[in-house]
C-alpha positions in Angstrom: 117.8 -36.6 113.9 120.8 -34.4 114.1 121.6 -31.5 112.2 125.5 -30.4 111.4 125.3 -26.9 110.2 128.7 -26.7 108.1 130.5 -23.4 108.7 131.8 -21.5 106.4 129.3 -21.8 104.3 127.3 -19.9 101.8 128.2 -16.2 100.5 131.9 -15.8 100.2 133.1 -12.2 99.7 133.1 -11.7 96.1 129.4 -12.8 96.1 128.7 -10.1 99.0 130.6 -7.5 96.9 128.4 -8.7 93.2 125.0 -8.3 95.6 125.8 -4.8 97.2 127.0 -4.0 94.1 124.0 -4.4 92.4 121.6 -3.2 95.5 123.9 0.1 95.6 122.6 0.9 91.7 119.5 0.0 91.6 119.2 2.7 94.7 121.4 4.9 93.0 120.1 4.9 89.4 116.7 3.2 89.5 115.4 0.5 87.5 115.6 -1.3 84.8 119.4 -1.9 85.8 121.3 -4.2 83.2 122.9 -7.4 84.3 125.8 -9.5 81.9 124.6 -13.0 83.0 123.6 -14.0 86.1 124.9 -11.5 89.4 126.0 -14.8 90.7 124.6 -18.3 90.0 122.0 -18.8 92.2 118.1 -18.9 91.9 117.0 -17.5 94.6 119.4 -14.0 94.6 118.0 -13.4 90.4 114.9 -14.2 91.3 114.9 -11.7 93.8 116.4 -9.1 92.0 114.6 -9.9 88.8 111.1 -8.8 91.3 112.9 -5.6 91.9 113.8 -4.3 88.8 117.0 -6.1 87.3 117.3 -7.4 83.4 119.9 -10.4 83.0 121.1 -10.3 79.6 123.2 -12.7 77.6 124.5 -10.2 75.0 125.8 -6.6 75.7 123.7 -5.5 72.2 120.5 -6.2 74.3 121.0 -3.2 76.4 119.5 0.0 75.5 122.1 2.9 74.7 123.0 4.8 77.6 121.6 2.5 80.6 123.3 1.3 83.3 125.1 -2.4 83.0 126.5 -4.6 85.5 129.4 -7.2 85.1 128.7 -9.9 87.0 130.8 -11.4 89.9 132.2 -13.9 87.1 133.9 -11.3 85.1 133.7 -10.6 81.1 135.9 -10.7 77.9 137.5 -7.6 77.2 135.5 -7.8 73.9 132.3 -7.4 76.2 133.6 -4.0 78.2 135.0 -2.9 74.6 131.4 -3.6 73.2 129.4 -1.3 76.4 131.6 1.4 76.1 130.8 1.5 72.2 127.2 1.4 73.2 127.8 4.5 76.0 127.0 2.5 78.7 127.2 3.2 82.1 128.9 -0.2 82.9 129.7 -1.2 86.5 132.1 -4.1 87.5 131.4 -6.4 90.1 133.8 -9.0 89.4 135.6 -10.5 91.9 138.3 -10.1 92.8 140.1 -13.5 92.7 138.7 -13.9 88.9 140.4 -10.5 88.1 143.4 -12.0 89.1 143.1 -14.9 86.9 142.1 -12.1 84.3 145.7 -10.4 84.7 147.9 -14.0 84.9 146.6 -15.1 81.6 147.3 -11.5 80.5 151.0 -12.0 81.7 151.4 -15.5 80.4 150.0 -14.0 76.6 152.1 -11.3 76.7 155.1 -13.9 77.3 154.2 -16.3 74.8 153.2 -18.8 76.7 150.5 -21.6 75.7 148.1 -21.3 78.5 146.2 -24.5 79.8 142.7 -23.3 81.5 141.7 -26.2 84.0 138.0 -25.6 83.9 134.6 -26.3 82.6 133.7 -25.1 79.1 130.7 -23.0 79.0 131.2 -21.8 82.5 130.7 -18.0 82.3 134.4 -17.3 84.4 135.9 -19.8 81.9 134.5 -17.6 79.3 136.1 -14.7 80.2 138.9 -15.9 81.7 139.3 -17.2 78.1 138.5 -13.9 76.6 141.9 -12.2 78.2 144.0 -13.6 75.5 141.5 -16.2 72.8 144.4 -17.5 70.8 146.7 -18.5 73.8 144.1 -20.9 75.6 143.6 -24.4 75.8 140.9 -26.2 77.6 141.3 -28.6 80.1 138.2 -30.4 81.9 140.5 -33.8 83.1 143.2 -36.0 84.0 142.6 -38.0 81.1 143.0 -34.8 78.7 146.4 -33.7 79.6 147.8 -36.8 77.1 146.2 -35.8 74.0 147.4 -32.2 74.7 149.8 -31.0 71.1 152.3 -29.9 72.8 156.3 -31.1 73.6 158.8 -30.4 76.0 159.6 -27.2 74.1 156.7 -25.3 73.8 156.7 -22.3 76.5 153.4 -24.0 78.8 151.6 -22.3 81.5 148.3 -23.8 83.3 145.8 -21.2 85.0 142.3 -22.5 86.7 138.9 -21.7 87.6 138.3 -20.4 90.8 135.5 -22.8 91.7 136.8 -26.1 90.8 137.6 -29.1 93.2 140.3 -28.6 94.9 141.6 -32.3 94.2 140.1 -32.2 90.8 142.6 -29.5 90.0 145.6 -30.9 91.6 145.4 -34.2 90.3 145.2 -32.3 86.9 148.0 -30.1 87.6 150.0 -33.3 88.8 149.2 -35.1 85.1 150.4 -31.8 83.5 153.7 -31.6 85.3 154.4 -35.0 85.1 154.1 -34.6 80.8 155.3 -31.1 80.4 158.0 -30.8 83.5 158.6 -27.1 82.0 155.2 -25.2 82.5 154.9 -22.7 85.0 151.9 -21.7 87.3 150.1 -18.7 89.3 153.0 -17.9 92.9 149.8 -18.4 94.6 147.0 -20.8 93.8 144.3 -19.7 91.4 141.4 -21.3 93.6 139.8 -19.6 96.0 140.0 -19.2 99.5 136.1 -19.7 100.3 136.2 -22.6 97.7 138.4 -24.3 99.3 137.3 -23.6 103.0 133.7 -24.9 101.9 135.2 -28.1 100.5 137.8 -28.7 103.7 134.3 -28.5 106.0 133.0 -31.0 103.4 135.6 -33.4 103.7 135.9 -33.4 107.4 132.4 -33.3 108.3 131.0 -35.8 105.9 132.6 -38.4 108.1 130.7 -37.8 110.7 127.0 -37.6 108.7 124.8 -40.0 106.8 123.4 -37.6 104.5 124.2 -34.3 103.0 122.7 -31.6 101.7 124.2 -28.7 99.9 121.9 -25.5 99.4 122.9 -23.9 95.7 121.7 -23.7 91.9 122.1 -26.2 89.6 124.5 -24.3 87.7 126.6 -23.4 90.5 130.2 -25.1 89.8 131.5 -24.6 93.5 127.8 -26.3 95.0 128.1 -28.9 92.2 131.6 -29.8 94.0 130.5 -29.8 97.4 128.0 -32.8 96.6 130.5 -34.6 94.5 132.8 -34.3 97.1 130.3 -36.3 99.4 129.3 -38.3 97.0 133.3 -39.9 96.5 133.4 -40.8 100.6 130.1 -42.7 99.6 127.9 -40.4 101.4 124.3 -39.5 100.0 124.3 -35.8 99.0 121.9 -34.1 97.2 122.2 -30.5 95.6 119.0 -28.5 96.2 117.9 -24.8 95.9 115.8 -25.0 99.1 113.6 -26.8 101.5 110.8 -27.3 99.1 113.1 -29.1 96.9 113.7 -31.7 99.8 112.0 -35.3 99.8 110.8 -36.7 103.2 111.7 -40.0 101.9 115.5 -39.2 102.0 115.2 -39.7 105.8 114.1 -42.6 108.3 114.4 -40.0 111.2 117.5 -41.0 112.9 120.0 -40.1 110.9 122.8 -37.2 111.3 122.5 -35.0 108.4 125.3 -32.3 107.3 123.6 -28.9 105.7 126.4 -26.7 104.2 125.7 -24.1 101.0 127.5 -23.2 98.2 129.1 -19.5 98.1 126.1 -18.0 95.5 123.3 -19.6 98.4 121.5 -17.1 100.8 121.9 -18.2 104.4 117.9 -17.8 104.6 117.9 -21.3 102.4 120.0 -22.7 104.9 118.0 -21.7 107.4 114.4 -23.2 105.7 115.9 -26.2 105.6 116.7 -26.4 109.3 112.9 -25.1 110.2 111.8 -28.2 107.7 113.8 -30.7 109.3 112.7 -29.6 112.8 109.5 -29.3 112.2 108.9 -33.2 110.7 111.7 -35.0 112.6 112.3 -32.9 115.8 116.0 -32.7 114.7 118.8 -31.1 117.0 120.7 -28.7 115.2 124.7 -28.5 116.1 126.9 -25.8 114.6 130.4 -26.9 113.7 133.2 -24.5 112.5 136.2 -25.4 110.6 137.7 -22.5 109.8 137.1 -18.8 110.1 136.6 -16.5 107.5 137.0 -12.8 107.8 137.9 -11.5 104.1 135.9 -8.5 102.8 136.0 -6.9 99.0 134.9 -3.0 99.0 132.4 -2.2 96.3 134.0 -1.1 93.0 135.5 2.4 93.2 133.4 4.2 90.6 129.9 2.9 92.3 131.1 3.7 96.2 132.2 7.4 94.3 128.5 7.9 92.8 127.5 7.0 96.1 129.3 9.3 98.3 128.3 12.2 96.3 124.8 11.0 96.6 125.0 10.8 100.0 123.7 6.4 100.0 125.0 4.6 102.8 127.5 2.0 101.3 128.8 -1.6 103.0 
């Protein structure tokens, strides 16, 4: 058996940034420390955190008055912030970056009277608050398909805006389908998904070529791991999306195969890792690195946190 070890892979900045984030206040202010959804989608990093001391809540009103609460890396509504601050909350934002900047497009657009389309997946906590920027300017769009049932005419002032973790084709071709029916709607200068979503799905592509199985290390409701394994999945490639090596069954493999491992951006490289130790250990498997692109982006930690810290003398990333 050989191993391709798909690089980049795994945390992308943003998700670095959400997880100091966190570690800084829970050894700045202690536990319990309030968390808005999940940090980032993955099992493995809640669990963790979860064992030392975090609360993941689902509705701000959950939170005691006064405590400490942490935006996620997927960002919130502004009704959400406006809802903490009513509560006195001592609320920290670890959103990332990139999603801030859908945040403040779809603020633009609303302000201009646009009719925003959202190319996303409903439920999706970004989508959520992406949404939440500007609630009556938004529609929804999850497909190709959608774009012809879409109310609108070559009149209306149209603007499209997506998720950060989507396919990259998935969006283009959906982008392509809006253009082609509503030739006037405008888009971001500079495309809305990001850079490590992209870079993870390019090593995908390429690599695949070369394996006969694949296995991508993230949650279940991860959308940028869901897309890594649906992108090997459409070159007709076995892929299979699994939170770790104990998740893996020995009867994917006769032994011989070539088998690409890559991770989602939310997956610890420790995952990663088990799986190679799994594979070695029950197939003697030969383990190749292979880098397609370089990645060297960094996101400080947000400025009221690395303040607190500095005056409380913690060592910050």
């Amino acid at each position: 058996m050989k191993l391709l070890l798909a690089s980049p892979r795994g945390f992308c900045a943003g998700v670095n940034m959400a997880i100091e984030t966190l570690e800084t206040a829970i050894r700045l202010y202690g536990t319990p420390i309030y968390v808005f959804h999940e940090i980032v989608h993955n099992k493995h990093v809640v669990d963790r955190f979860v064992r030392e001391g975090a609360v993941f809540v689902d509705r701000v009103e959950q939170v005691p008055e006064g405590a400490v609460l942490l935006f996620s890396a997927h960002g919130v509504a502004p009704e959400v912030r406006r809802v903490a601050a009513a509560r006195r909350l001592n609320a920290i934002d670890a959103t990332c970056p990139l999603v801030t900047k859908v945040h403040l497009e779809a603020i633009k657009y609303a302000k201009q009277g646009y009719r925003i389309m959202l190319i996303g997946h409903e439920g999706h906590d970004e989508v959520i608050g992406t949404i939440g920027q500007a609630p009556d300017a938004f529609t929804l769009v999850e497909t190709a398909e959608e774009v012809d049932l879409l109310p609108f005419g070559p009149h209306d002032k149209l603007a499209y805006l997506t998720q950060t973790t989507l396919s990259v084709d998935d969006a283009s071709r959906i982008i392509t389908q809006l253009k082609a029916r509503f030739p006037q709607i405008i888009g971001p200068p500079k495309d809305d998904i990001c850079y490590a979503t992209q870079n993870r799905q390019e090593a995908v592509q390429i690599l695949s070529a070369g394996a006969d199985i694949v296995l991508v290390l993230g949650s279940q409701n991860s959308s940028n791991s869901q897309r890594l394994a649906e992108l090997a999945r459409e070159g007709s490639i076995a892929a299979h999306l699994i939170d770790g090596a104990d998740e893996i069954d020995p009867d994917w493999f006769t032994g011989d195969e070539t088998v690409l491992i890559t991770a989602g951006a939310s997956a610890p490289e420790r995952v990663v890792q088990d799986c190679v130790r799994w594979l070695r250990d029950r197939f003697s498997a030969e383990v190749e690195e292979r880098t397609i692109r370089a990645e060297e982006v960094y996101f400080p930690l947000p400025k009221e946190l690395r303040s607190a810290a500095n005056a409380a003398r913690l060592p910050t990333a």
